[in-house]
C-alpha positions in Angstrom: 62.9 -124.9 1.3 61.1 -123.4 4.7 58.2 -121.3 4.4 57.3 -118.8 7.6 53.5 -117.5 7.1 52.9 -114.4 9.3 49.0 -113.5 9.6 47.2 -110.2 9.5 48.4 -107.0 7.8 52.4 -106.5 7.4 54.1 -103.7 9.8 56.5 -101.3 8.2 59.5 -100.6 10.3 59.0 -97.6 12.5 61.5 -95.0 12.5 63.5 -95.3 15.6 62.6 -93.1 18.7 64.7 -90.9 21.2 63.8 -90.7 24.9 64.9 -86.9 25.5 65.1 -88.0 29.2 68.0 -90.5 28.8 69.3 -90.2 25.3 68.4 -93.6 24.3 67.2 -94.9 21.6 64.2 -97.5 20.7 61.6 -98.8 18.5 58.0 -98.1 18.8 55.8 -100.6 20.6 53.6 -101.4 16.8 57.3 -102.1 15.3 58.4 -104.2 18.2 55.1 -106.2 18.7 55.4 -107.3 14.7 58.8 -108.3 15.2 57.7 -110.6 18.0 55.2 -111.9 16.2 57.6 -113.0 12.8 59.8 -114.4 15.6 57.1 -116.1 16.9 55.8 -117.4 13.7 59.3 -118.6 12.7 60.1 -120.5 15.8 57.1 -123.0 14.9 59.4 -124.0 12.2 63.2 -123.1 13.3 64.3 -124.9 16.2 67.7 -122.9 15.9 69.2 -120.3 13.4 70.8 -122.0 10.2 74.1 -121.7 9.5 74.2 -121.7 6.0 73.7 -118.6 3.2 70.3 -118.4 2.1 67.7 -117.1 -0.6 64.5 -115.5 1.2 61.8 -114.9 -0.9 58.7 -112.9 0.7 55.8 -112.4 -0.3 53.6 -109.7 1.0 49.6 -110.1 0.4 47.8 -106.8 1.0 43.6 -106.2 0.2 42.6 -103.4 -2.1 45.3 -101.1 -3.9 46.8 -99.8 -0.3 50.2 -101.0 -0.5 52.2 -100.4 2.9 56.1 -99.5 2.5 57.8 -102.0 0.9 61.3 -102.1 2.0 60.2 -101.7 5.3 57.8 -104.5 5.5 61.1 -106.3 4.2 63.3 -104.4 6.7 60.5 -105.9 10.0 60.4 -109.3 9.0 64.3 -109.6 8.0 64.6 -107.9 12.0 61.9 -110.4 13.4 63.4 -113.5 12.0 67.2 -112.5 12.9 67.9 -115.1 15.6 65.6 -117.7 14.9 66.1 -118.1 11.1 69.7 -117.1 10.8 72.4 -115.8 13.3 72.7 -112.7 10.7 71.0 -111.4 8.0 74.7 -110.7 6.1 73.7 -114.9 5.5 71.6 -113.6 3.2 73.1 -113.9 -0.4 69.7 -113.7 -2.5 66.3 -111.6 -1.2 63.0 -110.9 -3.3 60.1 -108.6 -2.3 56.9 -108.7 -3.9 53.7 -106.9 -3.2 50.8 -109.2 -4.4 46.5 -108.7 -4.0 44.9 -110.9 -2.1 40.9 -111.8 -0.4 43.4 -111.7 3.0 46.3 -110.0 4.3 49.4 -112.0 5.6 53.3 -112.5 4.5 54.8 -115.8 2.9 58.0 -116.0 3.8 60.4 -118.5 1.6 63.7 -119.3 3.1 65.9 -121.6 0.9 69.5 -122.4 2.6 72.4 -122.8 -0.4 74.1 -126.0 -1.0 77.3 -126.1 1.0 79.9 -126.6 -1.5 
């Protein structure tokens, strides 16, 4: 089993934005700067994306009764660690998501790969 700790307080996934100008579409900056981060935090471990399916188990640690978005704390760090972790998160056969208190704020992130066979 890998475990991925991301400090400070987890990011919900922003809802994407238009550019009226060009039509495109794109996430904000506070999204995209906690994805880079998860990514960053995962490539001290991942040297390249497994292969096989896997179980992630994540564990988000907030202070005081605030308790962000759940399933899009869930939704940033599955995006952030797409590439590094896994090649895709349909490799994902198993996924837990807790809210826990804690003295500090940060995400656990468990990654076990499945047995081939």
């Amino acid at each position: 089993m890998y475990k991925v700790v991301i400090p400070g307080r987890p990011i919900p996934k922003g809802r994407p934005r238009f550019n009226r100008r060009t039509g495109a579409v794109y996430n904000p900056e506070r999204t995209r700067q906690y994805e880079q981060l998860v990514g960053w935090c995962a490539k001290q471990i991942f040297k390249k994306p497994l292969k096989n399916e896997l179980a992630v188990y994540i564990d988000v640690y907030v202070k005081n009764n605030v308790f962000p978005d759940i399933d899009n704390i869930a939704k940033s760090i599955l995006d952030g660690m797409q590439g590094v972790v896994y090649e895709n998160d349909r490799q994902i056969y198993f996924l837990s998501v807790q809210r826990l208190r804690g003295k500090d704020e940060y995400v656990e992130v468990r990654i076990e790969p499945k047995e081939a066979g």
